[in-house]
C-alpha positions in Angstrom: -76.5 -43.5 -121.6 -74.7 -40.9 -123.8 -76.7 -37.7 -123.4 -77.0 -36.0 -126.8 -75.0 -32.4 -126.5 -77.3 -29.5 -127.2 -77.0 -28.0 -130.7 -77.8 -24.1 -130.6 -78.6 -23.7 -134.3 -80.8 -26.9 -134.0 -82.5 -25.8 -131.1 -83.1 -22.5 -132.0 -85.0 -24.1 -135.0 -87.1 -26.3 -133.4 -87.9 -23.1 -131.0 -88.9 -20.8 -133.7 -90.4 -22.9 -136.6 -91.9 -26.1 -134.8 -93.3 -25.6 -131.7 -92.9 -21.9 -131.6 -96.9 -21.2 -130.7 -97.8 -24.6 -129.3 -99.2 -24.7 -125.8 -99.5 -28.2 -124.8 -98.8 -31.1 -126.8 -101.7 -31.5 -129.4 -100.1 -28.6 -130.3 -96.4 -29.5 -130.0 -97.5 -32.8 -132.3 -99.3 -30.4 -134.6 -96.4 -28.1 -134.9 -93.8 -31.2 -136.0 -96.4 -32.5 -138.5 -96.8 -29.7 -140.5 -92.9 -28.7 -140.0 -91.8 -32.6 -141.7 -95.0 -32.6 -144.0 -92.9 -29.5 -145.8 -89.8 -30.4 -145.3 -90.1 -33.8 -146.2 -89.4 -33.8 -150.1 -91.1 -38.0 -151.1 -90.4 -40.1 -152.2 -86.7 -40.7 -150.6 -84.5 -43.4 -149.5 -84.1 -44.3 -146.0 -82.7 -47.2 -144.2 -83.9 -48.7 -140.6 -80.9 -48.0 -138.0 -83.5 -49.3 -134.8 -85.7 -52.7 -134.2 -88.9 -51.4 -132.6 -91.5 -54.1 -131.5 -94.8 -51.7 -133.4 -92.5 -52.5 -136.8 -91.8 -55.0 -138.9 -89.0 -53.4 -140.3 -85.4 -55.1 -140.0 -82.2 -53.3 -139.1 -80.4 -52.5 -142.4 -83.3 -53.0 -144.1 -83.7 -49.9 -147.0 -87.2 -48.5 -147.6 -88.8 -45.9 -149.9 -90.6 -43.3 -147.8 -93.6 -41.8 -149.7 -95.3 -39.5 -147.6 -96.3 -38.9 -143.7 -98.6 -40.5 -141.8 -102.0 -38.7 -140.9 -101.8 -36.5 -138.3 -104.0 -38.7 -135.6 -102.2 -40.9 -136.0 -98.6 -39.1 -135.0 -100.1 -37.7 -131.7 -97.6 -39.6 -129.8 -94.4 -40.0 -131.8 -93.9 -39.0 -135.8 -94.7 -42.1 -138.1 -93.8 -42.1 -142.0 -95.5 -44.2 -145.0 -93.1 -46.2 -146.3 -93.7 -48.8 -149.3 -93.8 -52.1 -148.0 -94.8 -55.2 -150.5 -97.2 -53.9 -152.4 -99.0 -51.3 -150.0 -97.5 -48.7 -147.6 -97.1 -49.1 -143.9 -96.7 -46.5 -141.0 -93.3 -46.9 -139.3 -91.7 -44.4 -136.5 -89.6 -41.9 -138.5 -87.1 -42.4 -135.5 -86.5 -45.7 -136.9 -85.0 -44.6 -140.1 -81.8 -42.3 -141.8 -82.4 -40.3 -144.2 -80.5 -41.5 -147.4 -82.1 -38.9 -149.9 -79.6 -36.3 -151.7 -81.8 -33.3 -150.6 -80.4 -31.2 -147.7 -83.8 -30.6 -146.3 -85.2 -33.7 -146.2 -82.1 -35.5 -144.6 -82.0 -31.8 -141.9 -85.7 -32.1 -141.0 -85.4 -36.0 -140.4 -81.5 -35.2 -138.5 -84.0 -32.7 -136.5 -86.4 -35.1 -135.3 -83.9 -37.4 -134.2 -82.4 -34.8 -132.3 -85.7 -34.2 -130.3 -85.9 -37.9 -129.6 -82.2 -38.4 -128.5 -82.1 -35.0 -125.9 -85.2 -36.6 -124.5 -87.9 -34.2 -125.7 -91.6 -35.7 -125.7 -94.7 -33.6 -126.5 
């Protein structure tokens, strides 16, 4: 398994705006729900890189994401609405690149994928 090489700018980010006052991880889930619930400028385009057995969602396949899920229900790993048929679905945000033309968005989503990859868990 490749290890993911730290990224100091990246780091120092997720230090000092995400989980800079959380202290244990309701917190730490807390902190990256609020950070991607800002950053996060919906709807955008994104397309599913991973199969994950909780998702119905095919690699290659391109969704609209609309919003984030509630913040219960991303206690254990970030999930995103995305339109699917004719209602939205919650799908891991881990499970999808960022194709939208805003900088933030695509950083903040880069960002949580970086947590995941260096082995991070809250």
């Amino acid at each position: 398994m490749t290890q993911t090489p730290e990224q100091p700018d990246r780091e120092r980010r997720i230090s000092d705006e995400i989980v800079v006052d959380a202290y244990d991880e309701v917190e730490c889930a807390i902190g990256w729900h609020c950070y991607l619930q800002d950053r996060l400028h919906v709807p955008f385009e994104a397309y599913c890189t991973t199969k994950r057995t909780i998702s119905p969602l095919k690699v290659g396949e391109a969704v609209q994401v609309v919003g984030m899920a509630e913040a219960d229900d991303c206690m254990s790993e970030i999930f995103v609405l995305v339109r699917y048929g004719d209602s939205e679905l919650a799908v891991p945000l881990g499970q999808l690149e960022c194709q939208s033309g805003d900088e933030t968005t695509c950083e903040a989503v880069a960002d949580w994928h970086y947590w995941l990859a260096r082995g991070y868990r809250y």
